[in-house]
C-alpha positions in Angstrom: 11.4 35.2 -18.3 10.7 31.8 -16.5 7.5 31.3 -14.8 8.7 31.9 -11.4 10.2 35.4 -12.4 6.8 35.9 -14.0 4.9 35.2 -10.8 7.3 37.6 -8.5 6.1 40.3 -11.0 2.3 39.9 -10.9 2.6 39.5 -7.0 0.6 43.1 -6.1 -1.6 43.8 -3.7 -3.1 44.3 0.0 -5.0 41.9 2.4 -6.1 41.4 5.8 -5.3 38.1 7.9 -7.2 37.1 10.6 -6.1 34.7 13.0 -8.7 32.8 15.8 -6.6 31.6 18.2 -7.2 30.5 22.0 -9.2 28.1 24.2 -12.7 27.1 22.5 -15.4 29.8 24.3 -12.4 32.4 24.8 -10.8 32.5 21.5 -8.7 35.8 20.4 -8.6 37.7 17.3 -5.2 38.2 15.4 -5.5 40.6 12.9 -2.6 41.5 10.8 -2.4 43.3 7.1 -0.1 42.8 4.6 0.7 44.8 1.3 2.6 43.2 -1.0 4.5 43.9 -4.0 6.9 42.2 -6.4 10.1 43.3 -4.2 8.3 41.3 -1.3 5.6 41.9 1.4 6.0 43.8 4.8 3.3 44.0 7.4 1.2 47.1 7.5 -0.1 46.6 10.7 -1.9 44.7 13.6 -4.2 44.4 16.2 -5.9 41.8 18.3 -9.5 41.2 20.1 -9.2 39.8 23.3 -11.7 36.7 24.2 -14.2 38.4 21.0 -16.9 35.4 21.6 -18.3 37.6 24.8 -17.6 41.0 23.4 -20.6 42.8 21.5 -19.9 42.0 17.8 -20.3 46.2 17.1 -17.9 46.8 19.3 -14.8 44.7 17.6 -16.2 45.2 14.2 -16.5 49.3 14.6 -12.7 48.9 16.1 -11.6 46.8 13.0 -13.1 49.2 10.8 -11.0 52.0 11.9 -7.9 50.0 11.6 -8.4 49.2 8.2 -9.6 53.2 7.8 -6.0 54.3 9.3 -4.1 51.8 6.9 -6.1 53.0 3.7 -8.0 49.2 3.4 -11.5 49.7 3.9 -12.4 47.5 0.7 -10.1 44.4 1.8 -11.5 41.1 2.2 -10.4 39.2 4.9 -9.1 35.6 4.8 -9.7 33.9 8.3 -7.6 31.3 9.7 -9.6 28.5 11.4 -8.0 27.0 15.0 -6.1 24.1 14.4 -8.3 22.5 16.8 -11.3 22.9 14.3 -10.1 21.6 10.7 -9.0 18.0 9.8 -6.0 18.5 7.2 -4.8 15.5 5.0 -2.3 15.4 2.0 -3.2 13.0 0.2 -1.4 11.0 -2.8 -3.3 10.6 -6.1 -0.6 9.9 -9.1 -2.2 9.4 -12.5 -5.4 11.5 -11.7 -6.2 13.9 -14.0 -7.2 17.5 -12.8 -10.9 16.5 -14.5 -11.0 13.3 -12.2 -9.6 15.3 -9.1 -12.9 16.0 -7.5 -14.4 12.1 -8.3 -11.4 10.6 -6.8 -11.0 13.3 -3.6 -14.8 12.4 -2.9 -14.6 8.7 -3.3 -11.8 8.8 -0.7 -13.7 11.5 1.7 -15.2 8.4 4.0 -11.6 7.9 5.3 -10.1 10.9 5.4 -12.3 12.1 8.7 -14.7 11.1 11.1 -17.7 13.1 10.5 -21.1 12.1 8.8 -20.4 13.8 4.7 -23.4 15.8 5.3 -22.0 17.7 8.9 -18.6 19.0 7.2 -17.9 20.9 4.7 -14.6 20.1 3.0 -12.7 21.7 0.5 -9.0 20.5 -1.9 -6.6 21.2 -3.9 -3.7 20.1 -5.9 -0.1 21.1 -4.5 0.9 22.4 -7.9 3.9 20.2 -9.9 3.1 16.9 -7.3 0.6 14.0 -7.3 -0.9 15.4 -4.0 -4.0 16.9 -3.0 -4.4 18.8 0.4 -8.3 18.5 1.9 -9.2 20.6 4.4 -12.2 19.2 6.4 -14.5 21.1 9.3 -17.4 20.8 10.9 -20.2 22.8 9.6 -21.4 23.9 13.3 -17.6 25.3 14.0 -17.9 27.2 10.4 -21.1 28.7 11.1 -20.4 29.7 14.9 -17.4 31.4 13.6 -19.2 32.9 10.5 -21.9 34.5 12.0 -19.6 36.8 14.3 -17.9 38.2 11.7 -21.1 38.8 9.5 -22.8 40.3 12.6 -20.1 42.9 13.1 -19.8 43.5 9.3 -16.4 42.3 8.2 -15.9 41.6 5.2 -14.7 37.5 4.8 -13.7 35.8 1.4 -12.6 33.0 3.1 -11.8 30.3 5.6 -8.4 28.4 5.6 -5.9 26.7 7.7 -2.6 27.1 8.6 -1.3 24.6 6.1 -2.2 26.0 3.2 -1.5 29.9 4.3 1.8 28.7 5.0 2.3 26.4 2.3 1.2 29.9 -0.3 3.3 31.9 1.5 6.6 30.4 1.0 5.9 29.9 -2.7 4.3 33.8 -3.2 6.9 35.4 -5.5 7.7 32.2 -7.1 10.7 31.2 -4.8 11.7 27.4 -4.4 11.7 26.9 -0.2 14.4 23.9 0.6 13.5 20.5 0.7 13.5 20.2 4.2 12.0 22.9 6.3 10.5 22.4 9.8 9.2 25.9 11.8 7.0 26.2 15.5 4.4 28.7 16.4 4.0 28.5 20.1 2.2 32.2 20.2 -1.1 30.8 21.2 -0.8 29.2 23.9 0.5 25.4 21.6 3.0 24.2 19.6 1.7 24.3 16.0 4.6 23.0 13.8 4.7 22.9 9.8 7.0 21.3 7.7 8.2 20.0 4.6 9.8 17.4 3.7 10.7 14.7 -0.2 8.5 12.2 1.8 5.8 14.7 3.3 5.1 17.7 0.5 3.0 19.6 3.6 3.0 18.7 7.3 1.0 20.4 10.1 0.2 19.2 13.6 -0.2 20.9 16.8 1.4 19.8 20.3 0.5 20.7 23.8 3.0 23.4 24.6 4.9 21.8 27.6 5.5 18.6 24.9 9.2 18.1 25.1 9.5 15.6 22.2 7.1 18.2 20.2 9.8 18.6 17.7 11.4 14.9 17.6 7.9 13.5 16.6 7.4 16.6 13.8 10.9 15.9 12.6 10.3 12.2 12.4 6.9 12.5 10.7 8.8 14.7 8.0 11.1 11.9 8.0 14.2 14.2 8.2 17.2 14.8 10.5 15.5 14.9 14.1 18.3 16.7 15.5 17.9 20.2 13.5 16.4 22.7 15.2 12.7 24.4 14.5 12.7 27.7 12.9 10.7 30.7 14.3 7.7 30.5 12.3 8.4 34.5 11.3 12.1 33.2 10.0 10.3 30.9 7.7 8.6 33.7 6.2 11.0 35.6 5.9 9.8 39.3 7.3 12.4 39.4 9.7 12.5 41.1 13.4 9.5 43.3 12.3 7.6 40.6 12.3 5.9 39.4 15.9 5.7 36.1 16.5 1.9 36.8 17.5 1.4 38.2 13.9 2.8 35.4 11.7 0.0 33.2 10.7 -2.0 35.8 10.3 0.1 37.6 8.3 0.5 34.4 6.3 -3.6 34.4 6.1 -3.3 38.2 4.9 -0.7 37.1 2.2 -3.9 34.6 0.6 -5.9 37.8 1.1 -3.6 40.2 -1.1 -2.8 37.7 -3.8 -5.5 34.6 -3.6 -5.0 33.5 -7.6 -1.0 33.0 -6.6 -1.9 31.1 -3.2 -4.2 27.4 -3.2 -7.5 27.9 -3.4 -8.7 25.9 -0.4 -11.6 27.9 1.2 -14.0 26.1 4.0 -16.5 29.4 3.9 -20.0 28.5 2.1 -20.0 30.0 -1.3 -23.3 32.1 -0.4 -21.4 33.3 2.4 -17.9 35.0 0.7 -17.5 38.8 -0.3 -16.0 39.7 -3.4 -12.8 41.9 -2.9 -12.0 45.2 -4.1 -12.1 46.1 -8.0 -8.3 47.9 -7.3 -6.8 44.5 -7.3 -7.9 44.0 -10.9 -5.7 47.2 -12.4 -2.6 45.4 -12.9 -4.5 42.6 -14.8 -6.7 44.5 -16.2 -3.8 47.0 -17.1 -1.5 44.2 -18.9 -4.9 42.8 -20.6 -5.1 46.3 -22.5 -1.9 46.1 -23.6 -2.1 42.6 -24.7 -5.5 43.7 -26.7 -4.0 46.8 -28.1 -1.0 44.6 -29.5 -2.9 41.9 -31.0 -5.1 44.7 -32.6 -2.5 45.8 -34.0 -0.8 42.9 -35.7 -4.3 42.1 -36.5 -4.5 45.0 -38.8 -1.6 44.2 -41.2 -3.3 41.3 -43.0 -6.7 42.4 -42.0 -7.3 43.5 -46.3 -5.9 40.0 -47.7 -8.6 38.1 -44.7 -11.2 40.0 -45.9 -10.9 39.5 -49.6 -9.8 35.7 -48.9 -13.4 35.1 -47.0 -15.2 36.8 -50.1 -13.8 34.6 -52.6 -14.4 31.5 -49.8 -18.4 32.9 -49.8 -18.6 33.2 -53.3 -17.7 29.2 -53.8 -19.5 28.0 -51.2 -22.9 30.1 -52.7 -21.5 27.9 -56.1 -21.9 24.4 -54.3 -24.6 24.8 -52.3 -27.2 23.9 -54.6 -25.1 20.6 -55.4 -24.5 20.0 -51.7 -28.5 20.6 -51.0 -29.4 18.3 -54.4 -26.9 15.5 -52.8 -28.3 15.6 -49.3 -31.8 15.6 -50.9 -30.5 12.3 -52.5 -29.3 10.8 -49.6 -32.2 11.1 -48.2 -34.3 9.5 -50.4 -31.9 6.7 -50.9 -32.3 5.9 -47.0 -36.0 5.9 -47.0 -35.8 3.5 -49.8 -33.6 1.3 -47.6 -35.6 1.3 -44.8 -38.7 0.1 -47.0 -36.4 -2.7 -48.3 -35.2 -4.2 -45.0 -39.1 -4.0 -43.8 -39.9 -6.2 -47.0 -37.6 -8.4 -46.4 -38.4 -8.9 -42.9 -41.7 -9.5 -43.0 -40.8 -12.1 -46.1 -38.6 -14.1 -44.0 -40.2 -14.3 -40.6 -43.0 -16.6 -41.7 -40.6 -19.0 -42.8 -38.3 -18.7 -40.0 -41.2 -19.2 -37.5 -42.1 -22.4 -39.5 -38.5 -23.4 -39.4 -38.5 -22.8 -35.5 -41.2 -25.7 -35.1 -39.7 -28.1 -37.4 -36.6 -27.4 -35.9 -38.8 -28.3 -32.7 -40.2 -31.3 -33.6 -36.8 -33.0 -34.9 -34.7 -32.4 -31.5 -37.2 -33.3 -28.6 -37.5 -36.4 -28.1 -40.4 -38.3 -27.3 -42.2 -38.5 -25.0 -41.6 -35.0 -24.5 -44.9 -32.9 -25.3 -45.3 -29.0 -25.1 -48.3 -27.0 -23.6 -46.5 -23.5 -24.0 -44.7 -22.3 -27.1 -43.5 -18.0 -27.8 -41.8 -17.2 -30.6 -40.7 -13.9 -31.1 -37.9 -12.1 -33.7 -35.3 -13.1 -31.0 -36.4 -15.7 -28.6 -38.1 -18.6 -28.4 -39.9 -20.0 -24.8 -41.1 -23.5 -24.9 -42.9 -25.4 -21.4 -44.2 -28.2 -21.1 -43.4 -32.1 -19.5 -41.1 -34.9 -19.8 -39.4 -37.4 -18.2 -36.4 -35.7 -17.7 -35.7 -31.8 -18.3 -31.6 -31.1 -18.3 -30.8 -32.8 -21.1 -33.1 -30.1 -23.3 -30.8 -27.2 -22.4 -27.7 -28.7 -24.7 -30.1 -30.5 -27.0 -31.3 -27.0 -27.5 -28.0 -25.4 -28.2 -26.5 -28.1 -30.6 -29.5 -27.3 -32.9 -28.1 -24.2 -35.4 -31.2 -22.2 -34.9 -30.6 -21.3 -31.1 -27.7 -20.7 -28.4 -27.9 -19.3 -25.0 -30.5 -21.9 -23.8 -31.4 -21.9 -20.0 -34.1 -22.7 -17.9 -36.2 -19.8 -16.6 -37.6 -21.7 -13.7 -36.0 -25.1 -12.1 -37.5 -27.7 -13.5 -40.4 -28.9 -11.2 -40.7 -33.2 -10.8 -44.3 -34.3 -11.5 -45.4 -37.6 -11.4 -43.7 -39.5 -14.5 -41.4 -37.0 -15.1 -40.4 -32.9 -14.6 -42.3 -29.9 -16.0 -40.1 -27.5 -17.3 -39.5 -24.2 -19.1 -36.8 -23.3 -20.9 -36.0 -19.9 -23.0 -33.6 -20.0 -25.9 -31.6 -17.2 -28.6 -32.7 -17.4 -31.9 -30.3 -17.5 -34.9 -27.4 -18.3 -33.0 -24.6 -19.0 -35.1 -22.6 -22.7 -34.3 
């Protein structure tokens, strides 16, 4: 079975969608569920809330309560669908970057990818599976928490914020289908042209137009890089849910999709972490269902040679009893032979130094030339510092490093002009090698 026959199979579940849509201040509510299974999704129902920011948060929540009541989904999570208007969305091209690297490089690029200071957003990505791109979502953290805190005061249950790219995006690839290469569909339900699209040159596209825009679709097309003069699809077309579908009910029902089946759909939530509920424990049985039958098979092929493992791993014990006191005796050995080593090399080091210190002044004396004279002199295991006057300092510096007992000679200060000469300081390697 090839993975995409795989993924139709293991696409089961239900999910609520909720759409904000509307002027800022007056925003509406588009509410639609989805129950999905592997021969494809249908819409269980809708609803919407009218201008929700001045109705009493009770009020919408109690009705939304009884309409997940009627469709059997009182433990569903919703996944809400931020306005266009309020996230940034960028795909972004990263070939070569490793899934381990994803988040380094996606933040080292974040200063260009929106406005915003990093601490007012939050942002969230992910990698458009089998391409080099990576899809960041970014919004404003006031415009996620004014939309949060509605929802938490009329006690809905929210696992998520997305946008419309990424729904969509999850949507058309749900049961594992391939959508064609070039795709372009318009939403003009709420009150603007929203077009997505894909395209070879632009894996996900998404942009929303004033609605009396006449050249809407020329600049989408064109931006997609593809043939200007096809026409948009219905956004409910795209999807594939047919007539039943209302236009006014496709993103959300695209939101609902990520709601029933979020590990098949890209995992690009804008909601705070401290701030998501967990869904329902029913979504788990199928899982948790093919995980017993995958235990109770291995279990059984496990039992087969399970006699020969056990009497291989006593006769492995029994050897390993035999060499330990060898293995203990040797590392007991080893251990004395280092401490010996160490005592050596300390001998020796204190033997030599005396004579290399002495050979560091004569070495001294022999390459300055008179009348240079020293009033500071350091020697220590690796360097050597010397200061003092004559009657001209650069010419030390090479002098210095042509001798076999240093390299790396410079001058730690700029040599200073006194009268009849320069005072100078100079520090130097020891034991170079010429």
């Amino acid at each position: 079975m090839t993975l995409s026959g795989l993924k139709k199979w293991i696409a089961f579940g239900s999910g609520v969608g909720i759409q904000i849509a509307g002027p800022r201040g007056a925003e509406s509510l588009r509410i639609a569920a989805a129950r999905v299974r592997p021969n494809g999704a249908r819409l269980a129902g809708s609803m919407t809330v009218e201008d929700f920011p001045h109705q009493p948060a009770g009020a919408w929540g109690t009705e939304y309560a009884a309409f997940l009541r009627r469709l059997g989904l009182r433990h569903a999570v919703a996944t809400v669908m931020l306005p266009r208007a309020a996230v940034i969305v960028r795909p972004v091209a990263m070939p070569g970057i490793s899934n381990k690297d994803l988040d380094s490089a996606v933040r080292f690029q974040m200063d260009g990818l929106h406005p915003y200071n990093d601490d007012d957003v939050y942002s969230a990505w992910t990698r458009l599976p089998g391409t080099s791109t990576v899809l960041v979502a970014v919004a404003r953290k006031d415009a996620v928490e004014r939309y949060a805190a509605p929802f938490e005061e009329a006690g809905i249950r929210v696992g998520g914020f997305t946008c419309s790219a990424a729904a969509l995006y999850s949507a058309l690839r749900l049961f594992g289908a391939k959508p064609a290469p070039e795709l372009l569909a318009v939403d003009d339900s709420a009150g603007e042209l929203e077009y997505y699209g894909e395209s070879p040159s632009r894996p996900v596209f998404s942009a929303s137009f004033d609605s009396g825009n006449e050249r809407a679709a020329a600049l989408a097309a064109s931006e997609l890089r593809i043939h200007s003069a096809a026409e948009p699809l219905p956004l409910p077309a795209l999807l594939g849910a047919g007539p039943a579908l209302p236009a006014a009910a496709a993103l959300p029902f695209a939101a609902a999709l990520s709601s029933a089946c979020p590990r098949l759909c890209l995992p690009l939530n804008l909601l705070p972490a401290e701030r998501r509920q967990a869904g329902s424990r029913l979504r788990w049985v199928p899982s948790m269902a093919f995980g017993t039958i995958v235990l109770l098979l291995a279990g059984t092929l496990a039992a087969f040679p399970a006699y020969e493992n056990r009497k291989y791993l006593k006769s492995l014990e029994a050897q390993i009893a035999a060499a330990a006191p060898l293995a203990d005796r040797a590392g007991a050995i080893d251990k004395q032979v280092d401490v010996l080593q160490r005592r050596i090399q300390l001998l020796d080091d204190l033997r030599r130094h005396p004579r290399a210190d002495m050979d560091v002044l004569a070495e001294l004396t022999r390459i300055l030339p008179p009348p240079t004279w020293l009033n500071l002199m350091q020697i220590s295991p690796k360097q050597v510092v010397v200061g003092g006057e004559t009657p001209e300092a650069a010419p030390l510096v090479p002098l210095l490093d042509a001798s076999r007992l240093f390299e790396g000679s410079e001058f730690q200060v700029a040599p200073q002009r006194i009268p009849g000469g320069e005072h100078f300081s100079i520090k130097t390697n020891r034991e170079g090698v010429k």
